[in-house]
C-alpha positions in Angstrom: -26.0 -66.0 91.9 -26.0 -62.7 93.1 -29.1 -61.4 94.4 -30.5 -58.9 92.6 -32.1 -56.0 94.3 -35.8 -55.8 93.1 -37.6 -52.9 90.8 -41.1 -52.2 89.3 -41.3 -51.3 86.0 -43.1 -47.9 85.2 -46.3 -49.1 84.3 -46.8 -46.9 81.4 -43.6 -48.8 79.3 -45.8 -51.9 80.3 -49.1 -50.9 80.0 -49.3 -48.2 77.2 -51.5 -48.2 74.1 -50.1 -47.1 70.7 -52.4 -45.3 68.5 -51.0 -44.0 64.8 -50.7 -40.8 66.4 -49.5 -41.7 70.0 -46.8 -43.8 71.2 -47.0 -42.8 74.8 -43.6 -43.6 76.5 -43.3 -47.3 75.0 -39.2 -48.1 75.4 -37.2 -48.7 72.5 -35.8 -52.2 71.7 -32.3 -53.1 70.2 -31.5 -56.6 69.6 -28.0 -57.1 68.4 -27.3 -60.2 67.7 -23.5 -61.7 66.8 -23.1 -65.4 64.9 -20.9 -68.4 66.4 -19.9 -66.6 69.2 -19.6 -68.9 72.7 -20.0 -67.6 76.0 -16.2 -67.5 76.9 -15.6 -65.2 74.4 -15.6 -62.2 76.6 -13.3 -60.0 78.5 -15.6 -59.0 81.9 -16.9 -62.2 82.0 -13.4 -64.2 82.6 -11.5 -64.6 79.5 -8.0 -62.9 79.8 -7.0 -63.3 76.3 -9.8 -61.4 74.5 -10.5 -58.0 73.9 -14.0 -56.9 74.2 -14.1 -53.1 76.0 -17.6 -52.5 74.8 -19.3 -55.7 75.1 -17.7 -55.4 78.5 -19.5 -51.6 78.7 -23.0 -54.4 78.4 -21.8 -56.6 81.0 -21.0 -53.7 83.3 -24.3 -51.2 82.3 -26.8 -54.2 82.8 -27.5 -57.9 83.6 -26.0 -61.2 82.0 -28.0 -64.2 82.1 -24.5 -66.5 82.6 -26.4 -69.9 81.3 -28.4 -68.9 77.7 -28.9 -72.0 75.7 -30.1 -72.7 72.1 -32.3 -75.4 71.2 -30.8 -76.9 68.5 -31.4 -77.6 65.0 -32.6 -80.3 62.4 -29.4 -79.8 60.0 -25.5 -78.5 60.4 -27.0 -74.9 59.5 -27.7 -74.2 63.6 -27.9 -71.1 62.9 -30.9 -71.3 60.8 -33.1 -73.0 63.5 -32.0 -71.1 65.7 -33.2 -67.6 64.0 -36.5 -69.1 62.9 -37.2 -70.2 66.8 -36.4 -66.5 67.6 -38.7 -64.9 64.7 -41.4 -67.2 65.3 -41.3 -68.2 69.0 -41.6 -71.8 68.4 -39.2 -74.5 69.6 -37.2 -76.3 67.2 -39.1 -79.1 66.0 -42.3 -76.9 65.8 -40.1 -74.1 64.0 -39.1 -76.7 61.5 -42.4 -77.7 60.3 -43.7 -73.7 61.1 -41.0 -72.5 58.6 -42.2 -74.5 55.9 -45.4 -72.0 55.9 -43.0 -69.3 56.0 -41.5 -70.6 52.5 -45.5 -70.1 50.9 -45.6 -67.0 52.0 -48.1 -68.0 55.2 -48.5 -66.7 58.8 -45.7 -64.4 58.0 -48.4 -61.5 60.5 -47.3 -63.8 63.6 -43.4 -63.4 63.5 -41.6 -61.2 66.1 -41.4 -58.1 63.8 -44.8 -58.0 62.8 -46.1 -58.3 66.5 -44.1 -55.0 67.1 -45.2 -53.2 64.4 -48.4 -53.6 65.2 -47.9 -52.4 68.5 -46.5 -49.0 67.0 -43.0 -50.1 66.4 -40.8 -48.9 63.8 -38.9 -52.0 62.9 -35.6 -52.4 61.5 -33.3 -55.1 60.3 -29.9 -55.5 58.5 -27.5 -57.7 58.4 -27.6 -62.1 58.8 -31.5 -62.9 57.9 -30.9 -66.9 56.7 -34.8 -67.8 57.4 -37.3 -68.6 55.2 -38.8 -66.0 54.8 -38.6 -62.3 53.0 -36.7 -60.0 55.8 -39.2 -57.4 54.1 -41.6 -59.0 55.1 -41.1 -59.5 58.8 -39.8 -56.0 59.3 -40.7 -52.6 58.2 -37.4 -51.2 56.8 -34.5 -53.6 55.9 -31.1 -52.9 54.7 -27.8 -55.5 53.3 -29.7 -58.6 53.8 -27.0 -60.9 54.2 -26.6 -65.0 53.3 -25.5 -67.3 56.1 -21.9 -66.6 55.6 -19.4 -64.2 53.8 -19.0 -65.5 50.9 -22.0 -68.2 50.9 -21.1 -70.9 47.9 -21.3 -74.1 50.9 -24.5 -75.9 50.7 -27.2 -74.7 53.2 -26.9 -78.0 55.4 -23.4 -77.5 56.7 -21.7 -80.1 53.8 -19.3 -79.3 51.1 -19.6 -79.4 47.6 -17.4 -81.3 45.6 -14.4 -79.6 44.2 -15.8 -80.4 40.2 -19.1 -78.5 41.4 -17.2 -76.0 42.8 -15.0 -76.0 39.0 -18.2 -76.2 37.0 -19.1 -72.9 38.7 -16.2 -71.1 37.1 -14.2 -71.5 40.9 -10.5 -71.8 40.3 -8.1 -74.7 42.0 -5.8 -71.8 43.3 -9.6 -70.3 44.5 -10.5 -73.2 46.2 -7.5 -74.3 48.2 -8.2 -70.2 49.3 -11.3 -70.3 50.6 -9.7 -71.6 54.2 -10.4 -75.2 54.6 -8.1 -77.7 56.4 -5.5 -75.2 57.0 -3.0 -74.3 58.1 -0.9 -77.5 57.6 2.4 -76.7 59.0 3.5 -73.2 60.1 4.8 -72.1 56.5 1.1 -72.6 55.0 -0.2 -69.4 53.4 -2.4 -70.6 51.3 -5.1 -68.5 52.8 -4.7 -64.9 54.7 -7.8 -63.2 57.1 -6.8 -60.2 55.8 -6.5 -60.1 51.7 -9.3 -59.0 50.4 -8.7 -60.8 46.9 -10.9 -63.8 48.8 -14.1 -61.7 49.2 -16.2 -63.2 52.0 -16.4 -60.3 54.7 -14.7 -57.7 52.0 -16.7 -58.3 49.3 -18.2 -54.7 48.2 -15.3 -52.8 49.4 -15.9 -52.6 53.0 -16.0 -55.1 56.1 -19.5 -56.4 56.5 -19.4 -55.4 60.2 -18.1 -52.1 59.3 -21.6 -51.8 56.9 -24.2 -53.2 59.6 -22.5 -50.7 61.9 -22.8 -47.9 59.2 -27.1 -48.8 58.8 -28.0 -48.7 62.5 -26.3 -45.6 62.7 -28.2 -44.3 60.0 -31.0 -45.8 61.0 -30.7 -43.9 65.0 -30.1 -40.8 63.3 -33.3 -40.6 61.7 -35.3 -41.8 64.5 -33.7 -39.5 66.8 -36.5 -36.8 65.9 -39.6 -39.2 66.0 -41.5 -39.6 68.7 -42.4 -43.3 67.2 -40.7 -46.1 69.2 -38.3 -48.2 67.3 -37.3 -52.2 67.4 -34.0 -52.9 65.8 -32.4 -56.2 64.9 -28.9 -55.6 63.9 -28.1 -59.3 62.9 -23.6 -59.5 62.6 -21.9 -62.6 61.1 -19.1 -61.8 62.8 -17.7 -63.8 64.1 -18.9 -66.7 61.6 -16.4 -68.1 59.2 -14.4 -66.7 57.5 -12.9 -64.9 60.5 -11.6 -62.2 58.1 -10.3 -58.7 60.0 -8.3 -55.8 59.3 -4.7 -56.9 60.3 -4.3 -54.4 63.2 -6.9 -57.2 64.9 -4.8 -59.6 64.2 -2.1 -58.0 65.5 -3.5 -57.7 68.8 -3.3 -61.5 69.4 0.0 -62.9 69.1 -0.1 -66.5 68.9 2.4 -67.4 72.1 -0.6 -65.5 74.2 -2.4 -68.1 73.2 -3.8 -70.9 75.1 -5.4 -73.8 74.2 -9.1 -75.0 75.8 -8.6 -77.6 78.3 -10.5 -79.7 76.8 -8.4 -79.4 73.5 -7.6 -83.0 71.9 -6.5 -84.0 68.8 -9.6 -86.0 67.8 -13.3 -86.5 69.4 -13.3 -89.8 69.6 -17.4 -89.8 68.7 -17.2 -87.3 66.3 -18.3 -89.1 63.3 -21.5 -90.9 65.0 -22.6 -87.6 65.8 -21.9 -86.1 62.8 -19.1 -83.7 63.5 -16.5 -85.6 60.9 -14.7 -84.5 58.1 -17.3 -84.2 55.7 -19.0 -81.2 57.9 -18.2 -77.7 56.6 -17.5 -76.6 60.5 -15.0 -79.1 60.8 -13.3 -78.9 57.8 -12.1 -75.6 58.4 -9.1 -77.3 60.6 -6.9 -80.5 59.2 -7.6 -84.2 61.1 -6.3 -84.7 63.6 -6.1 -81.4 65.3 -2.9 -79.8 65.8 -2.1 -77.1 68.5 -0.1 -74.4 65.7 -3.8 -75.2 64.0 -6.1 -74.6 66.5 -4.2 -71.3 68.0 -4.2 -69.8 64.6 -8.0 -70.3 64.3 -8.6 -69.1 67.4 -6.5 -66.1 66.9 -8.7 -65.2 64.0 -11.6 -66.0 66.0 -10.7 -63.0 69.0 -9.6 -60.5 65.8 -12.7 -60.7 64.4 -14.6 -60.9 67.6 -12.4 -57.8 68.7 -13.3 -56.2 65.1 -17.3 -56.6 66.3 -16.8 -55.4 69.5 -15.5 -52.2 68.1 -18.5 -51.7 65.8 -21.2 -52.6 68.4 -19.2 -49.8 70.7 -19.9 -47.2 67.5 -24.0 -48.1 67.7 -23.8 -47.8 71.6 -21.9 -44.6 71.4 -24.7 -43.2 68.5 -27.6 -44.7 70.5 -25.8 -42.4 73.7 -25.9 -39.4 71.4 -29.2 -39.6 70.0 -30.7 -38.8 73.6 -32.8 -41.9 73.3 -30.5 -44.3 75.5 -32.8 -43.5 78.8 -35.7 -45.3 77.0 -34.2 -47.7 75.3 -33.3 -51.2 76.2 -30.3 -53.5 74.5 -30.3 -56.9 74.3 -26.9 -58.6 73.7 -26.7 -62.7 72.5 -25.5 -65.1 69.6 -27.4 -67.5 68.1 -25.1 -70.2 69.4 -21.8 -70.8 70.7 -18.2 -72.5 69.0 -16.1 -75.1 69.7 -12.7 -73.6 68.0 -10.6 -76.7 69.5 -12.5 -77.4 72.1 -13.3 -81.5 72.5 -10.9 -81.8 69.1 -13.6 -80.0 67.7 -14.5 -76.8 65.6 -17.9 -76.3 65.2 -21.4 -75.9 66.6 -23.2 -78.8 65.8 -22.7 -80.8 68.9 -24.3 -80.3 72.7 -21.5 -79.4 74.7 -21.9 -76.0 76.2 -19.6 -74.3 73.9 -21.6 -74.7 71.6 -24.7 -74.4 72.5 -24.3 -71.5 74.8 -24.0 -68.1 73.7 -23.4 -64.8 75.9 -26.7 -63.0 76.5 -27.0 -59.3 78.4 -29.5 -56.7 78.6 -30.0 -53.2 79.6 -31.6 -50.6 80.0 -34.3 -48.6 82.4 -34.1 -49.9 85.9 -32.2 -52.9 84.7 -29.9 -54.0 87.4 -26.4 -53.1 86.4 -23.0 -55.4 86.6 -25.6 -58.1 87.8 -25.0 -61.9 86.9 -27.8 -64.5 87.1 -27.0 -68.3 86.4 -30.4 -69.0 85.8 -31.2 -71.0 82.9 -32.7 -69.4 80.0 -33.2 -69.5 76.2 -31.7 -67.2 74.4 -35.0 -67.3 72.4 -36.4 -65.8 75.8 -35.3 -62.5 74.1 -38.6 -62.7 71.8 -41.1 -63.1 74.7 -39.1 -60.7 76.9 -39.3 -57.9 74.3 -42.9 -58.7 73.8 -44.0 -57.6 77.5 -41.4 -54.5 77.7 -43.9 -53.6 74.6 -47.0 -53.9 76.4 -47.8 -56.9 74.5 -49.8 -60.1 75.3 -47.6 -62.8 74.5 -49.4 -64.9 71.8 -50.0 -68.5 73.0 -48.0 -70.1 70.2 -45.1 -69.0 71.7 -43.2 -71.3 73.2 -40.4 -69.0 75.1 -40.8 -67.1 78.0 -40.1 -63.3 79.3 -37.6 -63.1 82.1 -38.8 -59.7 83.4 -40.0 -61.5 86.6 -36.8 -63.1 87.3 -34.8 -59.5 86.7 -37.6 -57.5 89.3 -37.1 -60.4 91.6 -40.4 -61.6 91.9 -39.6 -65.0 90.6 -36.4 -66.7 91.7 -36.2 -70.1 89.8 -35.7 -70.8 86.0 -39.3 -70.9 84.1 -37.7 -74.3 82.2 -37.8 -77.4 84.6 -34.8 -78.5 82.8 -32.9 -77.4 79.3 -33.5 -79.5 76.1 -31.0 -79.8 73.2 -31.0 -81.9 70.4 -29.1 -81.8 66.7 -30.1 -83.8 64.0 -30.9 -87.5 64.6 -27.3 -88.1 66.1 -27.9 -86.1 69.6 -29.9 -85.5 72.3 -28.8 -83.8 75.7 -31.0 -82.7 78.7 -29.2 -80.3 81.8 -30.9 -80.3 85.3 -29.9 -79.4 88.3 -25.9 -78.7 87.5 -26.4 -81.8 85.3 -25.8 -82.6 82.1 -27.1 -86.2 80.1 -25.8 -86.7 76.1 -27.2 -89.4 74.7 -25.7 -90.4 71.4 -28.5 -92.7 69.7 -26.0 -94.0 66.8 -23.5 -95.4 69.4 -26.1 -96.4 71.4 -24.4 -94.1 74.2 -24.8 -92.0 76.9 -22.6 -89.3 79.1 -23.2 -88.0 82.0 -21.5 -84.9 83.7 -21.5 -82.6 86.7 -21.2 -79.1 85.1 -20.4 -77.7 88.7 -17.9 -79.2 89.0 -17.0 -80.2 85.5 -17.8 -76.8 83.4 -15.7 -78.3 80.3 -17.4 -81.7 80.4 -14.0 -83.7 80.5 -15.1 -86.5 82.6 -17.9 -89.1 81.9 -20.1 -90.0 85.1 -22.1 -92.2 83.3 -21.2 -95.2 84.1 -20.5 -94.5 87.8 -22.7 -97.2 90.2 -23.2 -93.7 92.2 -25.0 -91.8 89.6 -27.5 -94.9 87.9 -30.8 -93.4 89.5 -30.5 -90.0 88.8 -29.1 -91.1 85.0 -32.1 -93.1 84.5 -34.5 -90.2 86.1 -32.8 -88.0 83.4 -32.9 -89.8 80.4 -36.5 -90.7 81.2 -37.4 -86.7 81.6 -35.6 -86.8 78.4 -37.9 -88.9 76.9 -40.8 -86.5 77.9 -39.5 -83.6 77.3 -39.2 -84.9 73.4 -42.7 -85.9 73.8 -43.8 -82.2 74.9 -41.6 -80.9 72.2 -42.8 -82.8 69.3 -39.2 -84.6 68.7 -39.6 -86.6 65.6 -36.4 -89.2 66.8 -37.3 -92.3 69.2 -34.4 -92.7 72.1 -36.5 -95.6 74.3 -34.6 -98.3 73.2 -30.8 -96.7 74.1 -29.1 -99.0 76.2 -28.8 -97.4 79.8 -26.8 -99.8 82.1 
């Protein structure tokens, strides 16, 4: 880690009070937040294959925390748990039985967006909501709420309907073989096409749903450019979520022979179905069984269009914020609300605990934020809450779980506020990371992995059964075991075989 050179923050962004009629100097927040997008999806942060100039102007203009995790999530929908731990600050198993409040129209005063309005805030929001729970009623001014995905007619847990369903609800067979599952078959398949805009998803109403977010926060800067009123923003993207639908000049800028497969690219997970990554998962559909490498370049070469097609709108919003004057008092916050397989381990998805998918990029920037710095501490990317709480001048509320990361960014803390990171996905996995260490344990095999991230960033080779490595597996997975205790994990792991 590089060490970072130590700052105080003004103690008026910190410390002022907001009155109706006085906002004092409190600093603007904008969270923009992207969808299925891993942390090697970047340019300035070591992938030579992508595209990513103004995500790169974040990585260069502030700090990137290099190890951001999510949670996890109680159904194939990550992204759902994942937003409803951000809006509520709760951890995932609390934020699954907190949400069901949410859905009666409770405790709706304690979510992120109501905690800065009533610090002062102007609060905005367009774009992905998927929580339960009225975007109008968390935020202040709300424009294109948007479904899970382009084109949302999946069921909400991640499965697929059946074809008659989808024929009962007036779908077409020509319509359904277009919507992009297990393609492409050979190189001559065109059943589907990123860019025709006769298959709706990202198109439908005329103009690229990135396009439109981009469109509304401009709007939305432009008025608040002549108010003295500090604003919040939560510009929610599902680029670069399926479909991976851009204008063909994206594609364009990714022929396939530049492509290279992950390293950890295989034809088949072996465990995939035990941990509930087989074909009968939307994610994992997308692709046909096995894997092939013509198949898993072409979805990867959607993946950088679209994520290149993103980058340039987020570039428009920092350009506009620039313009508006109110850039010096103003900090960004940059994450996804997971990562992506796309190939990686044979698989697609996001629903497992490997790092690429449960790691998204996160930056920030803004006053007195050091710049070009990386820190490989481990965070949350649910840390973005709490953060934005005290750069607000507000008291963290004790029912959140997540933690600001000021401290570690002014150098007066130099260790991760988590003793160790926590993931788990459904009843199939579990997975705790210490120390450059990573334990899976897959309850339906009755089966654990083990591996050295350091040395092994890919997770390709299994330690777990290595005489060398038996204590600190079993002082692990016991750690494990109270760490689902703290966190109110509903699924019992004790009796997991471990030798």
């Amino acid at each position: 880690m590089k060490k970072l050179i130590a700052f105080v923050f003004i103690a008026s962004v910190l410390n002022c009070k907001t009155t109706e009629k006085s906002t004092c100097s409190k600093p603007n927040i904008v969270f923009i937040f992207a969808d299925d997008m891993t942390y090697t999806a970047i340019s300035a942060l070591g992938n030579m294959e992508i595209k990513t100039p103004n995500i790169d102007r974040l990585v260069d203009a502030g700090t990137t925390f290099t190890h951001a995790y999510n949670m996890g999530a109680w159904n194939g929908a990550v992204c759902t748990a994942s937003r409803a731990m951000l809006i509520s600050g709760r951890s995932v198993w609390d934020a699954d039985q907190f949400r069901q409040k949410w859905m009666v129209g409770q405790e709706l005063d304690k979510t992120w967006g109501k905690l800065m309005e009533r610090a002062g805030y102007e609060t905005y929001m367009t774009g992905k909501w998927h929580i339960d729970a009225p975007a109008d009623s968390v935020f202040k001014y709300v424009t294109h709420v948007r479904p899970g995905m382009p084109r949302d007619s999946r069921s909400h847990d991640g499965s697929i309907p059946l074809i008659n369903e989808m024929l009962k609800n007036g779908k077409s067979e020509s319509d359904i073989k277009g919507v992009g599952y297990n393609r492409p078959l050979t190189e001559n398949d065109t059943t589907w096409s990123p860019t025709d805009k006769k298959y709706g998803g990202y198109w439908e109403g005329g103009k690229h749903w990135s396009e439109v977010l981009k469109d509304d926060a401009i709007g939305f800067i432009n008025k608040a450019k002549d108010k003295e009123t500090p604003f919040f923003m939560y510009l929610a993207f599902n680029a670069p979520h399926d479909p991976r639908q851009a204008p063909q000049e994206y594609l364009d800028k990714y022929p396939l022979e530049n492509i290279s497969l992950p390293k950890s690219w295989m034809p088949m997970y072996p465990f995939k179905d035990s941990i509930g990554n087989g074909p009968g998962l939307r994610d994992e559909a997308l692709a046909p069984f096995p894997r092939t490498e013509y198949a898993t370049k072409k979805h990867i070469q959607e993946y950088y269009a679209l994520i290149t097609h993103l980058d340039d709108q987020i570039g428009a919003i920092l350009n506009a914020l620039e313009a508006s004057g109110k850039i010096d008092n103003t900090y960004i916050i940059f994450t996804a609300d997971h990562g992506l397989a796309v190939g990686r381990h044979g698989l697609l998805g996001k629903q497992s605990l490997f790092d690429h998918s449960i790691r998204p990029p996160f930056m920030i920037l803004g006053p007195k934020i050091p710049k070009g710095e990386k820190i490989d501490m481990d965070i949350y990317l649910q840390d973005a809450m709490a953060t934005s709480l005290e750069l607000a001048g507000i008291e963290k509320p004790d029912y959140v779980y997540f933690n600001s990361f000021l401290d570690i960014l002014n150098g007066t803390r130099n260790t991760s506020h988590y003793d160790a990171i926590y993931g788990g996905y459904v009843s199939t996995q579990r997975m705790i990371r210490k120390e450059g260490y990573k334990l899976l344990v897959y309850p339906k095999l009755n089966k654990i992995l083990l591996f050295d991230m350091a040395n092994d960033p890919e997770e390709m080779y299994d330690l777990a059964d290595k005489p060398e490595h038996k204590v600190r597996k079993e002082a692990m997975f016991t750690e494990l075991m109270q760490l689902q205790k703290e966190l109110n994990d509903p699924l019992d792991i004790s009796q997991i075989k471990r030798y």
